[in-house]
N, CA, C and O atoms as a printed pandas DataFrame, in Angstrom:
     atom_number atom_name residue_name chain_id  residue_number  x_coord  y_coord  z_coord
0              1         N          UNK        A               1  110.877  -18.518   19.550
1              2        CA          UNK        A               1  110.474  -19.296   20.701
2              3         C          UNK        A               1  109.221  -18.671   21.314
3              4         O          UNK        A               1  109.243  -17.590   21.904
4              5         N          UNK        A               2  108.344  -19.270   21.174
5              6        CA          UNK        A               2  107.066  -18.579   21.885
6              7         C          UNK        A               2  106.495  -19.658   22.852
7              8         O          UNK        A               2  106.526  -20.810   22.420
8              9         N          UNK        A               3  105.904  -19.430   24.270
9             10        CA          UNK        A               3  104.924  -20.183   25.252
10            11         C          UNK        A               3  104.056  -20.995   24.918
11            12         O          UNK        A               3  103.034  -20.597   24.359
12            13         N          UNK        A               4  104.222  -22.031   25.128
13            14        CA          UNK        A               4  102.831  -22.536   24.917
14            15         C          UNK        A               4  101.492  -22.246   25.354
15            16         O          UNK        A               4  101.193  -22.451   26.530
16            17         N          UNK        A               5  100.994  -21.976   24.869
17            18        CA          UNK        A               5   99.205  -21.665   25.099
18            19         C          UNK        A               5   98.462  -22.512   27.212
19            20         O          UNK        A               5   97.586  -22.183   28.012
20            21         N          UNK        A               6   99.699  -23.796   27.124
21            22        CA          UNK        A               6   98.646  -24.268   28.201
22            23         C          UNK        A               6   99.341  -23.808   29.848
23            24         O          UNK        A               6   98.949  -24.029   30.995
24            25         N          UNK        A               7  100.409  -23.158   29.343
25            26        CA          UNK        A               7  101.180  -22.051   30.261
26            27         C          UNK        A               7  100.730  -21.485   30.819
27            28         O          UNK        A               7  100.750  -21.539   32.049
28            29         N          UNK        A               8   99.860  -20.343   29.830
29            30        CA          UNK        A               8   98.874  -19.325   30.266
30            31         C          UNK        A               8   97.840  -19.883   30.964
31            32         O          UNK        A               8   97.620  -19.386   32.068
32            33         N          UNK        A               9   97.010  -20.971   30.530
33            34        CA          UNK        A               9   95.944  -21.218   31.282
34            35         C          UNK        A               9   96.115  -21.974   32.271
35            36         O          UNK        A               9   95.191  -21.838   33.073
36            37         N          UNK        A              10   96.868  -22.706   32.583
37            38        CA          UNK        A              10   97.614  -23.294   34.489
38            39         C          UNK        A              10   97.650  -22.034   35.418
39            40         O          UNK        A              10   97.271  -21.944   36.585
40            41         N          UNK        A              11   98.362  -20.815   34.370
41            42        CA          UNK        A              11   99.129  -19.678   35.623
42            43         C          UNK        A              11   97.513  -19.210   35.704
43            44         O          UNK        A              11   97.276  -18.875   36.865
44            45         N          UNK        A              12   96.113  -19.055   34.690
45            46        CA          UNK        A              12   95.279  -18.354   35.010
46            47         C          UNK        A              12   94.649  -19.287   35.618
47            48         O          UNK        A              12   93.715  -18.604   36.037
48            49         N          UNK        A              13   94.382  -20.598   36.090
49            50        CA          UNK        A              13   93.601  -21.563   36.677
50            51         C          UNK        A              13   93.683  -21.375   38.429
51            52         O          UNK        A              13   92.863  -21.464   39.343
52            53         N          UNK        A              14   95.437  -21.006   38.307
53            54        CA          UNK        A              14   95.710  -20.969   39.643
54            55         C          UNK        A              14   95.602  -19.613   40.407
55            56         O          UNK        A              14   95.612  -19.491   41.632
56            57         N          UNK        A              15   95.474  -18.392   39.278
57            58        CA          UNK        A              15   94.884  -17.017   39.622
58            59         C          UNK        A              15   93.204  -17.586   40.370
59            60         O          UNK        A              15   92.755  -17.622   41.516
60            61         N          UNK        A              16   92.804  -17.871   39.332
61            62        CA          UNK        A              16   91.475  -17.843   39.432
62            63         C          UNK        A              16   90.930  -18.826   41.000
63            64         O          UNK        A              16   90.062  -18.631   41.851
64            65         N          UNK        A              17   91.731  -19.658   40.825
65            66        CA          UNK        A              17   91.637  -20.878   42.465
66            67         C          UNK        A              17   92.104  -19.781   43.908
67            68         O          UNK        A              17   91.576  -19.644   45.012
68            69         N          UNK        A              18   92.989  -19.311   43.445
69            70        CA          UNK        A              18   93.423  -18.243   44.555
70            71         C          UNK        A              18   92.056  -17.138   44.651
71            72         O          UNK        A              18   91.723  -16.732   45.765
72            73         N          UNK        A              19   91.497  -16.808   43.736
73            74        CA          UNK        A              19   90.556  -15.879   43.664
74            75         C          UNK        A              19   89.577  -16.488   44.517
75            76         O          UNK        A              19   89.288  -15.812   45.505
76            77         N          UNK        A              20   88.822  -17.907   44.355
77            78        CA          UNK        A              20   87.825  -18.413   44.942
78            79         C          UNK        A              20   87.980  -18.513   46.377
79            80         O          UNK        A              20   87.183  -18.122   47.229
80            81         N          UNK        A              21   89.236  -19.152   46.569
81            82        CA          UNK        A              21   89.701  -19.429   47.932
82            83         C          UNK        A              21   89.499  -18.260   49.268
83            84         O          UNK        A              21   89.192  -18.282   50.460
84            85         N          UNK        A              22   89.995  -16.991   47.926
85            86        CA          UNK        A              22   90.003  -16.038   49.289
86            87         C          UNK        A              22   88.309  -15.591   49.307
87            88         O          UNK        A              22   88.044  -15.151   50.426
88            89         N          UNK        A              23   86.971  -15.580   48.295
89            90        CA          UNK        A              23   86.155  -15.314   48.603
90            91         C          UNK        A              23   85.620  -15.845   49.745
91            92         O          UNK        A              23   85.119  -15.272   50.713
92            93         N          UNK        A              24   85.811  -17.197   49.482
93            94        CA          UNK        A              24   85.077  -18.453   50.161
94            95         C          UNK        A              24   85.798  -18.402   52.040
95            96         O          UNK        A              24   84.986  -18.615   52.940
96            97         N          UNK        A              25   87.226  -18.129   52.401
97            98        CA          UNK        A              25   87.631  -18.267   53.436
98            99         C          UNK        A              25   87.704  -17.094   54.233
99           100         O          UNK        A              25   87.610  -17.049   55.460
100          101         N          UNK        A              26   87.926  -15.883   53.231
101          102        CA          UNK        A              26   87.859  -14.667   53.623
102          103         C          UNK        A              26   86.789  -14.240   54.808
103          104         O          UNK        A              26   85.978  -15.109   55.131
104          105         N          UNK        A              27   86.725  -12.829   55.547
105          106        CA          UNK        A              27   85.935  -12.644   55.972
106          107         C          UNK        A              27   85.989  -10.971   56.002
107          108         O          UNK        A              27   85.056  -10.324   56.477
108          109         N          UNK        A              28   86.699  -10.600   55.670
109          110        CA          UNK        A              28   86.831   -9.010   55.495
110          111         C          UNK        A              28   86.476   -8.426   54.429
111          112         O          UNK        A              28   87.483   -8.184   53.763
112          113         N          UNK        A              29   85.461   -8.045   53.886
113          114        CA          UNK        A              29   85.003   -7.258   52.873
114          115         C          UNK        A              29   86.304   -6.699   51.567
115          116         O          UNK        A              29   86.337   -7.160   50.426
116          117         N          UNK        A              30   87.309   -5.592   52.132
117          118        CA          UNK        A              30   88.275   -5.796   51.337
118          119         C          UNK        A              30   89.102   -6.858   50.606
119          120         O          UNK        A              30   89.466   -6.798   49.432
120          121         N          UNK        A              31   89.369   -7.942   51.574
121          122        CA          UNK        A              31   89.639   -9.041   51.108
122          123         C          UNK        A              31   88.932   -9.774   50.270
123          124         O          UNK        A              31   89.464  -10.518   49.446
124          125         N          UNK        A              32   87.410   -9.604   50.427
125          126        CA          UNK        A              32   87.003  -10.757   49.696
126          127         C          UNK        A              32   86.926   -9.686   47.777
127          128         O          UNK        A              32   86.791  -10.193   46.663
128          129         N          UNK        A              33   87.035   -8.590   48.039
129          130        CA          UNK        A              33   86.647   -7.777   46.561
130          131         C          UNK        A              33   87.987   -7.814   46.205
131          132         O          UNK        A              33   87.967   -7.836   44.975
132          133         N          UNK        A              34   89.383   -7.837   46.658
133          134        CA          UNK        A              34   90.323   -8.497   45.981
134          135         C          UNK        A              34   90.106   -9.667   45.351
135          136         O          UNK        A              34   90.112   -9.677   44.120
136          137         N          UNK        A              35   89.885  -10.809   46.056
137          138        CA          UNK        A              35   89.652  -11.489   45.705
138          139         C          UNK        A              35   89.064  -12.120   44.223
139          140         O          UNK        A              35   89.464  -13.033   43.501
140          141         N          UNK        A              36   87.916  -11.170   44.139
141          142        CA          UNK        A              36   86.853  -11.317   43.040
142          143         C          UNK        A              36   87.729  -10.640   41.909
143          144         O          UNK        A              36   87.637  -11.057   40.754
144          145         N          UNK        A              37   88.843   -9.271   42.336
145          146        CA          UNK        A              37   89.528   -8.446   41.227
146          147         C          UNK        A              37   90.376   -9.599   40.917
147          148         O          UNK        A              37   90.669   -9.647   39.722
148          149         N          UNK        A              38   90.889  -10.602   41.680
149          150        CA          UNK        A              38   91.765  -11.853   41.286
150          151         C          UNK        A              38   90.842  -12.677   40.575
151          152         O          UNK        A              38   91.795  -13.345   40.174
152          153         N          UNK        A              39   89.993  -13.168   40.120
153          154        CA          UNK        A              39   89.066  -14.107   39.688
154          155         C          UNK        A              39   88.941  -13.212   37.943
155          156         O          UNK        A              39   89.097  -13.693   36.821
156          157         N          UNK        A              40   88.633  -11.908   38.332
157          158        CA          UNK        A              40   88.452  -11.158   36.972
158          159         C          UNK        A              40   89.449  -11.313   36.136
159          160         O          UNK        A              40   89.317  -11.822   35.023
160          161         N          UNK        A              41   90.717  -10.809   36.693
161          162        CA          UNK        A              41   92.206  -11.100   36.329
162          163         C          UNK        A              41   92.466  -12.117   35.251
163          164         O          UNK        A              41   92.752  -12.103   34.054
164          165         N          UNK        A              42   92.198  -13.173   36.373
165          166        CA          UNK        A              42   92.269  -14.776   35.497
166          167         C          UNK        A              42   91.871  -14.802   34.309
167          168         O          UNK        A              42   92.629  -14.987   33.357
168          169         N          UNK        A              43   90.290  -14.571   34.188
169          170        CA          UNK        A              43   89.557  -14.496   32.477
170          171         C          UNK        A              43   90.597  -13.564   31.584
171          172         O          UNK        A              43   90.892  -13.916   30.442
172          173         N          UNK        A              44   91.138  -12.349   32.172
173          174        CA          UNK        A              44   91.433  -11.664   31.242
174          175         C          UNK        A              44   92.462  -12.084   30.753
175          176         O          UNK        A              44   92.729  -11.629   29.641
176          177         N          UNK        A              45   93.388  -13.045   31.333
177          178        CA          UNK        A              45   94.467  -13.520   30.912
178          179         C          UNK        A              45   94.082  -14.640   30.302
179          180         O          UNK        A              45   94.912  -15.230   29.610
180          181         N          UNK        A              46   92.878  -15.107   30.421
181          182        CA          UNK        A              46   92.863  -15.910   28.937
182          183         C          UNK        A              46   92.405  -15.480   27.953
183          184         O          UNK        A              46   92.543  -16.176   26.947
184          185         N          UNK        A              47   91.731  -14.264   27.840
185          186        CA          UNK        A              47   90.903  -13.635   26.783
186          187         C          UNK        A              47   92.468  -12.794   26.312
187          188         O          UNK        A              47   92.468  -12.461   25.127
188          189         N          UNK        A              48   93.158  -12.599   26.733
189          190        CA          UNK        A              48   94.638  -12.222   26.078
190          191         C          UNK        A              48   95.644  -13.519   25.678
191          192         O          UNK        A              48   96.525  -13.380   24.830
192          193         N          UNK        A              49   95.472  -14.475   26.206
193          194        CA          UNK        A              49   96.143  -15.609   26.204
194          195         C          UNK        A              49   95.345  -16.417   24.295
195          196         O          UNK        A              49   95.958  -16.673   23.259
196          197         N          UNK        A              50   94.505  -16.500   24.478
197          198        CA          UNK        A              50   93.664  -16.816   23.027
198          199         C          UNK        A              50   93.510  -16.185   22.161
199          200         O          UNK        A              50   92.940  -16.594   21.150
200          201         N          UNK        A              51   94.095  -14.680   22.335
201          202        CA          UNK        A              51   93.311  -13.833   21.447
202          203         C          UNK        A              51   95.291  -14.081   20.732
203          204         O          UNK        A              51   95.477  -14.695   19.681
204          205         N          UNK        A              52   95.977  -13.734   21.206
205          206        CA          UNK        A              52   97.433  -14.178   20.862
206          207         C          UNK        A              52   97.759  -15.844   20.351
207          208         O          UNK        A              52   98.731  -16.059   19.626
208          209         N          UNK        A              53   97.015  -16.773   20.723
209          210        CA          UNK        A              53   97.179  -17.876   20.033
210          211         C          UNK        A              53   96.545  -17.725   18.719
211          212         O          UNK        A              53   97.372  -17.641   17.811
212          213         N          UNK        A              54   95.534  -17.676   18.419
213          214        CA          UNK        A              54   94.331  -16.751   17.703
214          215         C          UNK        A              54   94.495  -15.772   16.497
215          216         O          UNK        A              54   93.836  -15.535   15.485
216          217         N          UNK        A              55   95.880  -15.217   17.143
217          218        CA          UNK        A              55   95.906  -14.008   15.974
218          219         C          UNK        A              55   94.536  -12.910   15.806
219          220         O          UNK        A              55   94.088  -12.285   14.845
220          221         N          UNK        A              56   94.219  -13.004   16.946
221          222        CA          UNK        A              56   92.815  -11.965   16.602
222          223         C          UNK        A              56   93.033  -11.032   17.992
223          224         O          UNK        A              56   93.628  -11.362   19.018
224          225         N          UNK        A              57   92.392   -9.824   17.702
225          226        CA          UNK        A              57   92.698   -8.490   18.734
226          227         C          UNK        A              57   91.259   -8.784   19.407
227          228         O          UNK        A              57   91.055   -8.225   20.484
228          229         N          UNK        A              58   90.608   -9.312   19.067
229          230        CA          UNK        A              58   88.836   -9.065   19.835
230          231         C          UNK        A              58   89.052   -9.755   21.036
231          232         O          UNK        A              58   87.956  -10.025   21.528
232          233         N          UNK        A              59   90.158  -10.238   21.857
233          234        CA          UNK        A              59   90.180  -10.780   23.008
234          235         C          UNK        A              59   90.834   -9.520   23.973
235          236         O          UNK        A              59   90.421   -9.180   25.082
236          237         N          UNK        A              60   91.932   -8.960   23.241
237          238        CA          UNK        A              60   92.683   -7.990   23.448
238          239         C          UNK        A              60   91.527   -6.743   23.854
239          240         O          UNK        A              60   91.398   -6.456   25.044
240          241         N          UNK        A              61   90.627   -5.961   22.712
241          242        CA          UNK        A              61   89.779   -4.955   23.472
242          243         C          UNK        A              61   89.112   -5.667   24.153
243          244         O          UNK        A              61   88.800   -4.933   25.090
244          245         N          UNK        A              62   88.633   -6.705   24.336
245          246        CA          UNK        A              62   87.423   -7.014   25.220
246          247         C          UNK        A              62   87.864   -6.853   26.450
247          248         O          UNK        A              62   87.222   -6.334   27.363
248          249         N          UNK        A              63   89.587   -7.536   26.555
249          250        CA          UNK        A              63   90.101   -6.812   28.229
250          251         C          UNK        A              63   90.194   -5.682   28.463
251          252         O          UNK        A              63   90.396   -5.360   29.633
252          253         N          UNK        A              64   90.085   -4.689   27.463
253          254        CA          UNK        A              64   90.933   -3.145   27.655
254          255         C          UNK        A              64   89.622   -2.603   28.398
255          256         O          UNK        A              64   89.746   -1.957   29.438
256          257         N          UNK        A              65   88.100   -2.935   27.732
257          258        CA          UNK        A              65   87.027   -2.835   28.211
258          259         C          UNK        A              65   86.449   -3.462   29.266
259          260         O          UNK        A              65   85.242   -3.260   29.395
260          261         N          UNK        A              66   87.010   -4.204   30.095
261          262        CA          UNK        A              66   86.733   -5.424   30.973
262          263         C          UNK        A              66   87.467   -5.030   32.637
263          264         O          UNK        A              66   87.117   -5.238   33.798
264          265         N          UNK        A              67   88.984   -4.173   31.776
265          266        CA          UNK        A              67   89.567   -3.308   32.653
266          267         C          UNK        A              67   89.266   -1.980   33.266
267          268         O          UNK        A              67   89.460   -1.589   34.416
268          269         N          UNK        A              68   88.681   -1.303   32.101
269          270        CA          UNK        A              68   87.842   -0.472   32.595
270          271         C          UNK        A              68   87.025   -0.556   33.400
271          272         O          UNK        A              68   87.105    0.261   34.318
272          273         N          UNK        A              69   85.984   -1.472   33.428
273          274        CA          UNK        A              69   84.550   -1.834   33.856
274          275         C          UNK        A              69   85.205   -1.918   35.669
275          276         O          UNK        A              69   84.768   -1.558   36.762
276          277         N          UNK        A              70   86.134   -2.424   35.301
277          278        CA          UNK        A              70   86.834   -3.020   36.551
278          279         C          UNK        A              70   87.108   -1.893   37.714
279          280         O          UNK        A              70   86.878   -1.921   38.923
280          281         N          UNK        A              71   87.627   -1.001   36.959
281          282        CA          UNK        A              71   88.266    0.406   37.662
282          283         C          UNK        A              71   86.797    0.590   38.098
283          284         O          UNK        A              71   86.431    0.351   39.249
284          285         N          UNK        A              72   86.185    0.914   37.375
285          286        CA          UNK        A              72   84.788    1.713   38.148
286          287         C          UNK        A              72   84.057    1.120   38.944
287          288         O          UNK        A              72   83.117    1.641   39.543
288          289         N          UNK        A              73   84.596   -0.632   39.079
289          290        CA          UNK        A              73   83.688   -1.206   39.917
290          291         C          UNK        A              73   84.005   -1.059   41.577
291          292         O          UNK        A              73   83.260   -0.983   42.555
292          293         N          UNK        A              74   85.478   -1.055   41.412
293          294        CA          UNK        A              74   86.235   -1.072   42.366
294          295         C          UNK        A              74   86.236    0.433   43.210
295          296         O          UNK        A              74   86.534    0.694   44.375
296          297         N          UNK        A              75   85.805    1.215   42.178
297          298        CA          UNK        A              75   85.435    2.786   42.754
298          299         C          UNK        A              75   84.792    2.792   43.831
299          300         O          UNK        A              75   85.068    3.143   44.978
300          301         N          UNK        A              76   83.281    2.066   42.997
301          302        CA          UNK        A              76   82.030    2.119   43.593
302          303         C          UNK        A              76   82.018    1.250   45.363
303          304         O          UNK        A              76   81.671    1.411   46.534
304          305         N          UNK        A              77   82.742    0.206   44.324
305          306        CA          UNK        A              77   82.614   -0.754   46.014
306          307         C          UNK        A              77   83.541   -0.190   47.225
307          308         O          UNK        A              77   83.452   -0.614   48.377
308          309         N          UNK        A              78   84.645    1.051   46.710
309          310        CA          UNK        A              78   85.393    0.980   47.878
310          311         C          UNK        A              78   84.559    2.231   48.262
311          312         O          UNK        A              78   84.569    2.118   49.487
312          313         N          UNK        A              79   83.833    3.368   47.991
313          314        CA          UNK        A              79   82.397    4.294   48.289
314          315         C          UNK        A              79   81.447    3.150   49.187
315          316         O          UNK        A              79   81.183    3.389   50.366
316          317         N          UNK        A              80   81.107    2.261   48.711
317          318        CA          UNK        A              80   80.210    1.519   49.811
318          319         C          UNK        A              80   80.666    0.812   50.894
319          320         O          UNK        A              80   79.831    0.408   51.703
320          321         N          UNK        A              81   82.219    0.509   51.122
321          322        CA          UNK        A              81   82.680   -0.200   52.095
322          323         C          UNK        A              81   82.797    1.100   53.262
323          324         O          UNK        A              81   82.684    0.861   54.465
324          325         N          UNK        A              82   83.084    2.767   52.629
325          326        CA          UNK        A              82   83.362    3.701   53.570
326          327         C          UNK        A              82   82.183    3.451   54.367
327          328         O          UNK        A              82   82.015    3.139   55.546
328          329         N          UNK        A              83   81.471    3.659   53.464
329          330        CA          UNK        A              83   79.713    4.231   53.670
330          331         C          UNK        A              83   79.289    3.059   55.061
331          332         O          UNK        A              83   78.759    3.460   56.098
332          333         N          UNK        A              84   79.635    1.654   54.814
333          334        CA          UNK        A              84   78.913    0.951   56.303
334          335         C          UNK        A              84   80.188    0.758   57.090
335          336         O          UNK        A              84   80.062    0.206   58.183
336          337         N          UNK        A              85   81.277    1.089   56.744
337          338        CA          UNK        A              85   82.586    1.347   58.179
338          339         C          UNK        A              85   81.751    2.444   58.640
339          340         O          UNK        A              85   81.357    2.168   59.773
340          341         N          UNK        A              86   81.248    3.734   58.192
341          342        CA          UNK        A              86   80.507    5.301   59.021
342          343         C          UNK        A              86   79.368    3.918   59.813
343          344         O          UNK        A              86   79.460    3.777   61.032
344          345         N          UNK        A              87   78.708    3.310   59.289
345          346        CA          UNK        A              87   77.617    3.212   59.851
346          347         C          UNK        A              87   78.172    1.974   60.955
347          348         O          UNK        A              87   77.750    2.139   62.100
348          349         N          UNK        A              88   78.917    0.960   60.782
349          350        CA          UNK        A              88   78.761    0.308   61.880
350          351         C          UNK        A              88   80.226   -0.004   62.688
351          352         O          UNK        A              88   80.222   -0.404   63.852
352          353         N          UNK        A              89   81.551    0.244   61.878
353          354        CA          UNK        A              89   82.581    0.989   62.649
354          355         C          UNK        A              89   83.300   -0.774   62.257
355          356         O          UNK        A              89   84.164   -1.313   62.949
356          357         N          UNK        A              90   82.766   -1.290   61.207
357          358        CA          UNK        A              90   83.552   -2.277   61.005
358          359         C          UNK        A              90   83.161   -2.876   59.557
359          360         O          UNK        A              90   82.148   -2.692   58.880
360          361         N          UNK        A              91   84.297   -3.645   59.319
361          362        CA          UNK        A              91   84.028   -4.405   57.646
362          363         C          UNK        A              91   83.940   -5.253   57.731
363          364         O          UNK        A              91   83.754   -5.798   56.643
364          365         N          UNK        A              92   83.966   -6.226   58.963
365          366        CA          UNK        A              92   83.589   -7.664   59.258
366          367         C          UNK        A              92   82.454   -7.663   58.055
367          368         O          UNK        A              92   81.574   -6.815   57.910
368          369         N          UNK        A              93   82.739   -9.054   57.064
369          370        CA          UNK        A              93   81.177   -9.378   56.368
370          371         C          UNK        A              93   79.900   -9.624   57.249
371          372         O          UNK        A              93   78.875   -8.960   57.092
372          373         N          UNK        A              94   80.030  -10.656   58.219
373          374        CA          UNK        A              94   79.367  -11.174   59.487
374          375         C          UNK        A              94   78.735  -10.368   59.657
375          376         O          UNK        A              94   77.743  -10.451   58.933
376          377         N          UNK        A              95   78.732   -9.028   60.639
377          378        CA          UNK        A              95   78.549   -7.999   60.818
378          379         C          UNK        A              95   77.194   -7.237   60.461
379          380         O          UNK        A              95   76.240   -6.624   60.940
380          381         N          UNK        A              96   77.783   -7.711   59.271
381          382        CA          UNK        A              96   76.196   -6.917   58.371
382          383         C          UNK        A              96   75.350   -7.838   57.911
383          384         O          UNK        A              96   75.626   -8.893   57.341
384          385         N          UNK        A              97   73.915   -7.228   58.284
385          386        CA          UNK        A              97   73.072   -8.046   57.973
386          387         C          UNK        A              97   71.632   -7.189   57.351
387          388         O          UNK        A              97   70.457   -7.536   57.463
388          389         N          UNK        A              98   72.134   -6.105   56.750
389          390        CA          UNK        A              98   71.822   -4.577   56.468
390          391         C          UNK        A              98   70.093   -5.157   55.298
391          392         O          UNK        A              98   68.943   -4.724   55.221
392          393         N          UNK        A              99   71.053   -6.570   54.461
393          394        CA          UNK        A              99   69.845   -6.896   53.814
394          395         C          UNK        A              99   68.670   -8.154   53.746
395          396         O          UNK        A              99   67.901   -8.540   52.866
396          397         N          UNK        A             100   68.998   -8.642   55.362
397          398        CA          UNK        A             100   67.658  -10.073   55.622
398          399         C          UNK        A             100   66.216   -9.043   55.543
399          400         O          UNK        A             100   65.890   -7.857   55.597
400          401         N          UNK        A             101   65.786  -10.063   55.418
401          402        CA          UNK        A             101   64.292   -9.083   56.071
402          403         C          UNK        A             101   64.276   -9.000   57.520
403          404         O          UNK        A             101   63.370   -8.397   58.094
């Protein structure tokens, strides 16, 4: 008994809708880079979701590498969220306007 293939991509459609939603309504910096880690999520569960219909592993490393990328992104961004809480004592997005001219 195995899932059907269009299983996976409903449960990742509705990852990925949840992902947009919170960019788009969000307003807290943390929230919205969840968000985006929810949007990443989604792909990877179809790039595992196909690579298993597929019979092929090249969907499989491409997440293992995709996960990675992920960890370090999430490093970096939570180093830059400290960095303008020091400078302006909040994560409101609003807030900052660090890059208009």
């Amino acid at each position: 008994m195995t899932i059907p293939i269009s299983y996976y991509l409903i449960l990742s459609a509705i990852v990925f809708l949840t992902g947009i939603v919170g960019v788009l309504i969000r307003r807290n910096i943390i929230a919205i880079l969840l968000s985006i880690e929810l949007m990443l999520n989604a792909t990877n569960i179809n790039f595992v979701a196909f690579s298993e219909h597929f019979q092929d592993l090249g969907g499989q490393v491409f997440v293992f590498f995709a996960l990675t990328v992920a960890a370090a992104e999430v490093a970096i961004g939570l180093a830059i969220i400290i960095a303008l809480h020091r400078a302006k004592d909040s994560i409101n997005i609003e807030e900052f306007n660090l890059l208009k001219w």
